[in-house]
N, C-alpha and C positions, 0 to 999 in steps of 0.2 A: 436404312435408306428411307428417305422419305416416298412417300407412295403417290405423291400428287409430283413430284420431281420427273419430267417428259427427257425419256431416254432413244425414245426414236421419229426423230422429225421428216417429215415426207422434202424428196428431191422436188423443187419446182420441176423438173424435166418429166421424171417420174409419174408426179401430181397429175399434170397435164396427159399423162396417154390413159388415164383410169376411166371410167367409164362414166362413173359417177359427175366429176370434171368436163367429160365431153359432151356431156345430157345438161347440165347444168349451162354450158356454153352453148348451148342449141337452144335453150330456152331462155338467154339474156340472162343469165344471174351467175354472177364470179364466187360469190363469198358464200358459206355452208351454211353459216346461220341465217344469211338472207330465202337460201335453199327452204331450210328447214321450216322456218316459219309460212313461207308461202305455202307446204307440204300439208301441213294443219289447217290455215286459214281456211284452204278450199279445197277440202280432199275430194271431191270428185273431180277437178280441174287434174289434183295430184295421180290419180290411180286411172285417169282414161288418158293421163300422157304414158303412165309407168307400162302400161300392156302395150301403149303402141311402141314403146321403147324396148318391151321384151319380145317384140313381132310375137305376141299372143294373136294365134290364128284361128279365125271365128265362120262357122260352118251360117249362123246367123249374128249379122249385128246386135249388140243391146241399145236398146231404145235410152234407156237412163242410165250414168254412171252407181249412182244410191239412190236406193227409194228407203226412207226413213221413217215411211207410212206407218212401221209396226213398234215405232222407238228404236232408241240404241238399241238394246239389246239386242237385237234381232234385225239389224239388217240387211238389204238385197240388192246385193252387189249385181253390176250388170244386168240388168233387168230385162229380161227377153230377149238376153241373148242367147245362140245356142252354142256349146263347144266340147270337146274333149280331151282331155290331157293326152292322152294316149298320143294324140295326132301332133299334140305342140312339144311334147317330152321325147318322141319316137319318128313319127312316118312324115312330119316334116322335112326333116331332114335326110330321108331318105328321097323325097323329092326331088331335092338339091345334088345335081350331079358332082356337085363338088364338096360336098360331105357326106353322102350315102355308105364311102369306102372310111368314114373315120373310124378310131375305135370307139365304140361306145359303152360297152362293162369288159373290166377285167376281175377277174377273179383269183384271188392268192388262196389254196389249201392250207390247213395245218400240214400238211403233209408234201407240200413246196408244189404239188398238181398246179398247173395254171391253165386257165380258160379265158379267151378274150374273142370278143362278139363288135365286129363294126352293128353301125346301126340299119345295114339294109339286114344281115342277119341278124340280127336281135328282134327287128320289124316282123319277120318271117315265121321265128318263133312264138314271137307276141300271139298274131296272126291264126298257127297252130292251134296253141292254147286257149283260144278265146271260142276257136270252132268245134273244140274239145271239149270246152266247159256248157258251152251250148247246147251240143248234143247228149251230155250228161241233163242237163234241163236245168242250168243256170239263166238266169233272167233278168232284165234289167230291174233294181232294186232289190235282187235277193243280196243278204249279206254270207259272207263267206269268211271265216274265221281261218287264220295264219297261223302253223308252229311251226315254222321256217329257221334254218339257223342264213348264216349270211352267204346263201351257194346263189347261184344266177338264176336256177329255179324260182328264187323266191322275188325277183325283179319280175321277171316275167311272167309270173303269177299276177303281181299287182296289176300291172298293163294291163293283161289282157282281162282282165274283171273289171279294169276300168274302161277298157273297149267298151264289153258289152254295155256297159250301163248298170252295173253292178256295186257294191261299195263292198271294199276290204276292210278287214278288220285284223291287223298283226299284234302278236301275244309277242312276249321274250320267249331266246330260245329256252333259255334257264330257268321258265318257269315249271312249275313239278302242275301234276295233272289236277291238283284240287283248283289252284289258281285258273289255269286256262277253261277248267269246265267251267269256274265264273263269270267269265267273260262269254263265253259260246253261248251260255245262259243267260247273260243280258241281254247278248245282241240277237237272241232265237236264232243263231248263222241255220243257215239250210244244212250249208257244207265245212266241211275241214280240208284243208291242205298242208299236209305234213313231210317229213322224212322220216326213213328208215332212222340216222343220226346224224350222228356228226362228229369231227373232230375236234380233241382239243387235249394241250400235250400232248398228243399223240396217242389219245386212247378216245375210244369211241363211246360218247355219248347218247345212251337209248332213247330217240324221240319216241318213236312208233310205239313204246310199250305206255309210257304218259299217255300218249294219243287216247290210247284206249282207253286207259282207264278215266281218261277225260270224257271221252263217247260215250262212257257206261253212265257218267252221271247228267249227259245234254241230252234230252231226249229230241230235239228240233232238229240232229246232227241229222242228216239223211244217206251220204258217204262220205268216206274219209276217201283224200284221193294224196297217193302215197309218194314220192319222191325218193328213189335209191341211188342215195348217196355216198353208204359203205359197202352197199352190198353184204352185209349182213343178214342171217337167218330171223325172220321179225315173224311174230303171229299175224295171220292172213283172214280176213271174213269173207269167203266169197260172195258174199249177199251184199255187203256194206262197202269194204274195201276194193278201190280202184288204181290200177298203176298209173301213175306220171305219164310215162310210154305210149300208154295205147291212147290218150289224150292226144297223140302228137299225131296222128295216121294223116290228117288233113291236112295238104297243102293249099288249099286256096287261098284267097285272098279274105279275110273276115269283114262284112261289109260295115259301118258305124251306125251303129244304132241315133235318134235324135237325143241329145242330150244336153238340158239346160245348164246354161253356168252355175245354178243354182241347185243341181242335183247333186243330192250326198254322192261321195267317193271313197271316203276313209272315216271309217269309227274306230276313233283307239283308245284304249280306257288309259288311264291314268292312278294310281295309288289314293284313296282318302288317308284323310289324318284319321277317321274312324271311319265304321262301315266296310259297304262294298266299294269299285276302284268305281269311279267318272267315266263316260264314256263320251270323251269329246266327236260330235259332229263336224266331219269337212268335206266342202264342197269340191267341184271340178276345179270353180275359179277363187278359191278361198285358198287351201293350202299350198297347193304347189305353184301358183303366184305368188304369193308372199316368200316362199321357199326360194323360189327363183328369183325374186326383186332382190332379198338380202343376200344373198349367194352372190349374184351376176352382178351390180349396182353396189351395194356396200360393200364385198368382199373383192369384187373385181374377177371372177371367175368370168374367163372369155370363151367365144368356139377353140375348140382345140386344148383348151386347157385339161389341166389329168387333176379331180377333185376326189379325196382321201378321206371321210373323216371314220376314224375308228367309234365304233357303235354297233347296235343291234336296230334290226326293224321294228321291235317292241319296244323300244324309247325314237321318240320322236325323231332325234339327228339319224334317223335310219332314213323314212321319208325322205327328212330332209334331203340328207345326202342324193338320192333318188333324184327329185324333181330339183333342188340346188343344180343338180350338174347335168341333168338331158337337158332340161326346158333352153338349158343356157349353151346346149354345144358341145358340151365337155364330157370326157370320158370321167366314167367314175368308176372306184377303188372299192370291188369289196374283198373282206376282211376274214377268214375264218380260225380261230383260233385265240392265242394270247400273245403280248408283243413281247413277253420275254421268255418265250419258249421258240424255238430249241437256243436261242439264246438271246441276251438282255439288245440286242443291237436289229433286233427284226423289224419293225416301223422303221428306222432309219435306211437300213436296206432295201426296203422296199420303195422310201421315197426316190433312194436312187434309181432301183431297177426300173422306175417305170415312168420314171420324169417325173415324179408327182408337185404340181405345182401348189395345190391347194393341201397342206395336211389339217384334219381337225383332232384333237385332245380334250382332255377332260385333266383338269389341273392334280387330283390324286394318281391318275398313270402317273406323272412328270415325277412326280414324289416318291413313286415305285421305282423309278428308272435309276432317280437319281441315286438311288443306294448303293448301285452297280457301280458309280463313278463313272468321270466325262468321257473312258476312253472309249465306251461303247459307240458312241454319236460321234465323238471327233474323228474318229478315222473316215468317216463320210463327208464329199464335198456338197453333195444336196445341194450344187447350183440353180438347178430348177424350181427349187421353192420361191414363190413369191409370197406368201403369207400362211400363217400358223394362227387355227384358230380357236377355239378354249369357250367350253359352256357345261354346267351343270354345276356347277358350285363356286363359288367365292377362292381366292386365290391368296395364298401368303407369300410377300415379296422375295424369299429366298427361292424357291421351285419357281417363279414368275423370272426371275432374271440369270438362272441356271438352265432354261429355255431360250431365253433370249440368247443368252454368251454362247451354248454350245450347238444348240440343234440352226439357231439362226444367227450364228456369226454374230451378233448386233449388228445385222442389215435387216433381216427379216423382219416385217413387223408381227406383231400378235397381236391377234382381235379379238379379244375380250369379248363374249356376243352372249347378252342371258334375253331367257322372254320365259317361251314355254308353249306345253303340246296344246293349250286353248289357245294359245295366241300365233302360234303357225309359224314362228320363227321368233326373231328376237325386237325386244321393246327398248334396250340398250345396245353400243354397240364402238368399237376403234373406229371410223371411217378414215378412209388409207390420205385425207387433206386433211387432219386434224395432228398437232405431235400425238405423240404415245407413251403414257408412265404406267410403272409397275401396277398392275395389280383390279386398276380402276378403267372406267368407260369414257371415252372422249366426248360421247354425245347420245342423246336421244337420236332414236333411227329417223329418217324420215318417214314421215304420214302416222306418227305415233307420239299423239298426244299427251307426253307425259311431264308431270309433276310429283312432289314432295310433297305431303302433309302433313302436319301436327295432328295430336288427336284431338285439337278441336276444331281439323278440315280447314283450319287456313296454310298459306302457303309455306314451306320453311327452306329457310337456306344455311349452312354449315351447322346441321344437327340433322340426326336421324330421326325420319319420318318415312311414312309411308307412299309406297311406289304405288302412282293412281293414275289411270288413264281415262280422258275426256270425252275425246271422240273416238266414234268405230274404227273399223280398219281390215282390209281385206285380209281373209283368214282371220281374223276373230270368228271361236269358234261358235255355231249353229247351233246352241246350247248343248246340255247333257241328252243322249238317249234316251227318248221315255220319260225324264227325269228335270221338265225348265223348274220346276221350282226350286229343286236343289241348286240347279248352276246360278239362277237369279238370286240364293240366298248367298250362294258360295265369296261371287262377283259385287253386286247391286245392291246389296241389303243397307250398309255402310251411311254411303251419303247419297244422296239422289244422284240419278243418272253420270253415277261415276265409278267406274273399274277398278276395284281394288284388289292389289294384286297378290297381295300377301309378302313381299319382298320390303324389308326393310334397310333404306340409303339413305346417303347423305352427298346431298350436292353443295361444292366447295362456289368460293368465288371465281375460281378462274374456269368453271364449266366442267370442271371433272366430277363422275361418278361415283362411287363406293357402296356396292351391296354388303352390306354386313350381313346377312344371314336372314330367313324366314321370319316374318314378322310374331311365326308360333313360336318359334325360336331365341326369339329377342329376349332380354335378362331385364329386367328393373331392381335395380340394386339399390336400395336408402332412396328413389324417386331418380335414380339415374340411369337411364337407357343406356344399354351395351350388348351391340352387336356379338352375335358366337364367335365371330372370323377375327374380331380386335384382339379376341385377347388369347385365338388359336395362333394367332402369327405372334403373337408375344411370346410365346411358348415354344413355337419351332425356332426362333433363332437361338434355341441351345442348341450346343454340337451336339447333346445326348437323345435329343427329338425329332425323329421323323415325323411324325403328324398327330393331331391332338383336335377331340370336339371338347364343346364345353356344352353346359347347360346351366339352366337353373333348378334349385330346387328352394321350398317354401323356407324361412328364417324366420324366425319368433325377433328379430330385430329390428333386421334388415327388410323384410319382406322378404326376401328374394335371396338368396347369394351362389355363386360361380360352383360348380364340380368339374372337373378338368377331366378329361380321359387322355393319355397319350402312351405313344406308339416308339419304340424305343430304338434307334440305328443299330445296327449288328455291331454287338461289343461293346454295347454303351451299357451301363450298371445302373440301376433306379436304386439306391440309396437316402439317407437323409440328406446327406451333404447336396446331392443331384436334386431333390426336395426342397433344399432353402435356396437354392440358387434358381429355380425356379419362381417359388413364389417373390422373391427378391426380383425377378426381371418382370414380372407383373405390377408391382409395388413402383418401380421405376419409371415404366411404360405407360400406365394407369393411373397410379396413384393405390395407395394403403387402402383405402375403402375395399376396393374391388379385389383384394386379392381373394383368391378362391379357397371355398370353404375347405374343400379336398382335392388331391391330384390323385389319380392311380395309374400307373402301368398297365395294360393292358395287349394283348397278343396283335391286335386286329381291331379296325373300327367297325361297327355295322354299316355294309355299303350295298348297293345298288351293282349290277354288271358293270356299268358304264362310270361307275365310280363314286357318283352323289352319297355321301356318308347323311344318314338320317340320325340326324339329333334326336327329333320327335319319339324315335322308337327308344335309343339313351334313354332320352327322360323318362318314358313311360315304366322300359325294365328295371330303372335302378328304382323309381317309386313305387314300384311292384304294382301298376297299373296295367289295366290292358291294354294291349298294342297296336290293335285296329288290323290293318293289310299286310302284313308282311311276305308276300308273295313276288314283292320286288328284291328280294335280298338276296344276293352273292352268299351269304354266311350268317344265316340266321342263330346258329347257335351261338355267336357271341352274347346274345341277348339273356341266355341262361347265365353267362359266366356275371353278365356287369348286374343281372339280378341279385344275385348272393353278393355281391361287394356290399350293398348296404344295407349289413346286420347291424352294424353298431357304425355309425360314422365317427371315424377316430380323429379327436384331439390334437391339434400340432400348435405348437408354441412360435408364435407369429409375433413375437416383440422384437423389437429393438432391439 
């Protein structure tokens, strides 16, 4: 299937009730690209219409939309004004006699427990804990470090540290205790807030014993304050450790502290390609406005609506999720556990039980699912879905339109949405007036000035180049922790006062997108650029392949040439015959240059929790280089196994 070929076109009827539509008809402009460009031309005209449009509510006005006194890099969004998420995500709406009684979190156990909180009790709780954390002696700008798995503790945790005037800092659950002391160690957090555990399959996951051993190597930790969520027997410090519980004894009202638009609220590291992880800076009015402008506006999430997306709080679409769906009204879905336990059909389930109109994915789930066959997802009607939406890696047309057909009928649309944790949301994106084809992005988001490059920084169209942004943009991160010269080399270094984002696309003639894969990622073969994801979807359309990376590795010819790894459907036999019919559908698809120097079989990709397969770590173990971070990984030992694959890279007979 061709991948620029639009398989779901918006209803004019449709069209018109979206939000995006109804903001653009209040501001005289019908057409998207007439939108868009106004969005850039004048992004402060754009971002002090977009908060009055999000009823972003401000305890002080800001005097200036951008002040660019300090350069791009760096700058200052609403300028003097004052505000708090808390109030715009939470006790607004408790306000509102006629959404105080909505739900505002629901909670699914692994263990099917359910917990769901309107927003005047969620407010209360907030409230609670913020009075809690105060008379523990939390302050406004102490940092406070997160090993939360996804229970409503860990929402209301965020809140109420972002009452006080405080900035959180959320780790994965998954991370083992060497990772999260690194992070508690960059950020000096005062505090910890953890669980006892947690579930998953159905067996219990030891946080609190990590914790510690995490505590033993932060010396800045001053108490861990503990969360019992299995009730489980856990080692106790009475000097240090504090309960969840006795946090809660206060019910008064917690009063708000003053808090600039411009004061941090969330530091969340990020993975380097070497080194220690990033610790992206975010403001009050930086991330979860942008969170909420792309959620509410591009995705159409309204008051009332139920928004899903599966993730952790220690990758971004955690946040997201968070500020995406309060700031906007909408109850939101958290997740504890895995979507194919206790069976392959649980996400689907769920969207029914709970009206979910909003689901999000990550396009390797789809690819896990899909193994199970359609009849997991088709016995559910999932009326209530109005969009599906997909971020963390590149997307091969076969899982892209086995989403489409099953889980959304082909009415659903899928919004394709990449950016990332420094950009606060997304840089691409489906916006629900544009059609919709497999695989790729309908458009630049609005108020995000983005372009293609060659590498000699001019402009390019129908070829791969680099994804580079112009101008600033709310939520663009407040540089690294401690750390501007890194984020300024990370970003900035390139070309002058231009965002380089590391994502290598190609934008076609007719305005469609295509991420082919990390620009560290990219393959240069005989002087020809080739993305990872062209020639991983060439490979999955065998019936023998479930999913496949690629890389490069050095060639005394070539420069450059392909190593495959791929992941094999139950039942399927990796053979020679399975071997040339591969590289024959590469040959075909590609062309004979490219076909790859080797394929191998392999059990498992190395991935991330939320599913992002890292090539980078690929290439480094099979070259038997060092592998920088891997503190992000679901399954770190595959990296032993695809290390030993290259003893002897073996010979195959690739002629005619």
């Amino acid at each position: 299937m061709d991948s620029n070929q639009a398989v779901w076109f918006p209803h004019e009827e449709d069209m018109k009730q979206t939000r995006m539509y109804k903001w653009m008809e209040k501001l005289g402009i019908r057409e998207y690209d007439d939108f868009y460009e106004k969005s850039i031309d004048d992004l402060a005209w754009f971002w002090d219409e977009a908060v009055k449009e999000l009823n972003i509510t401000w305890k002080q006005p800001y005097s200036k939309t951008l002040d660019l006194s300090k350069g791009l890099k760096y700058p200052n969004w609403f300028f003097g004004g004052k505000m708090n998420i808390c109030e715009n995500a939470v006790d607004k709406w408790v306000a509102n006699t006629e959404t105080r009684t909505n739900k505002a979190l629901i909670w699914h156990g692994d263990d099917g427990k359910e917990i769901i909180y309107t927003f005047e009790e969620l407010s209360k709780e907030i409230d609670r804990a913020a009075s809690g954390l105060s008379d523990l002696g939390v302050k406004k700008g102490d940092i406070i470090a997160m090993y939360l798995p996804m229970i409503p503790e860990t929402v209301i945790s965020m809140m109420a540290i972002a009452k006080i005037g405080a900035i959180f800092s959320p780790a994965f659950s998954g991370y083992g205790a060497e990772a999260v002391a690194t992070r508690i160690n960059s950020a000096e957090a005062r505090f910890l807030i953890t669980a006892d555990g947690y579930l998953r399959r159905g067996k219990i996951v030891k946080m609190k014993k990590e914790a510690d051993r995490a505590v033993s190597m932060s010396p800045s930790v001053e108490k861990v304050i503990v969360v019992r969520r299995c009730g489980s027997d856990i080692p106790w410090d009475e000097n240090k450790d504090v309960a969840w519980g006795s946090l809660l004894k206060n019910e008064s009202t917690y009063t708000y502290p003053d808090t600039d638009a411009s004061d941090p609220v969330m530091l969340i590291y990020t993975s380097g390609t070497t080194g220690k992880p990033k610790g992206a800076v975010h403001t009050h009015s930086g991330f979860p406005i942008k969170s909420a402008f792309d959620a509410g506006i591009c995705m159409d999430v309204n008051q009332g609506d139920t928004f899903f997306w599966y993730t952790d709080m220690g990758w971004m679409m955690g946040p997201f999720l968070v500020f995406g769906g309060l700031v906007n009204g909408a109850s939101i879905v958290l997740f504890e556990g895995t979507p194919d336990f206790p069976a392959p059909d649980r996400i689907w389930q769920l969207v029914e039980r709970y009206g979910v109109t909003h689901l999000g994915i990550s396009p390797t789930l789809i690819r896990s699912l899909m193994k199970h066959g359609p009849k997991w997802v088709d016995q559910y009607k999932m009326d209530t879905l109005k969009m599906i939406g997909s971020t963390g890696e590149p997307w091969n047309p076969e899982p892209w339109m086995w989403l489409f057909e099953h889980a959304g009928k082909k009415k659903v649309p899928i919004v394709n949405y990449s950016g990332g944790t420094e950009i606060s949301g997304g840089i691409l994106g489906n916006v629900l007036l544009k059609p919709i084809s497999p695989i790729t992005f309908n458009a630049a988001l609005p108020g995000m000035d983005v372009h293609v490059y060659n590498e000699n920084g001019d402009s390019a169209l129908n070829e791969v180049g680099e994804l580079v942004i112009l101008k600033p943009w709310v939520g663009m991160t407040n540089g690294f922790w401690n750390e501007n010269e890194r984020y300024e080399n990370s970003y900035w270094s390139r070309w002058e006062d231009t965002w380089v984002h590391g994502d290598w696309v190609i934008k076609d003639d007719n305005g469609f997108w295509t991420i082919t894969g990390r620009s560290d990622d990219i393959l240069n073969v005989a002087g020809k650029r080739l993305g990872p994801a062209e020639m991983e979807s060439v490979l999955v359309e065998h019936a023998s392949i479930l999913e496949a990376a690629t890389i490069g590795i050095p060639d005394e010819v070539k420069g450059e040439t392909a190593v495959c790894f791929v992941v094999l459907n139950t039942g399927a036999i990796f053979d020679d015959l399975c071997k040339k019919e591969l590289y024959d559908l590469v040959a075909a698809h590609l062309g004979k240059s490219l076909k790859p120097k080797e394929i191998y079989p392999v059990e498992e990709l190395p991935k991330t929790r939320n599913g992002k397969v890292m090539r980078r770590l690929l290439k480094a173990s099979f070259l038997k280089q060092e592998t920088g971070d891997v503190s992000s990984l679901e399954n770190p030992d595959i990296l032993e196994i695809v290390k030993n694959l290259n003893i002897v890279i073996p010979e195959y007979d690739r002629k005619e």
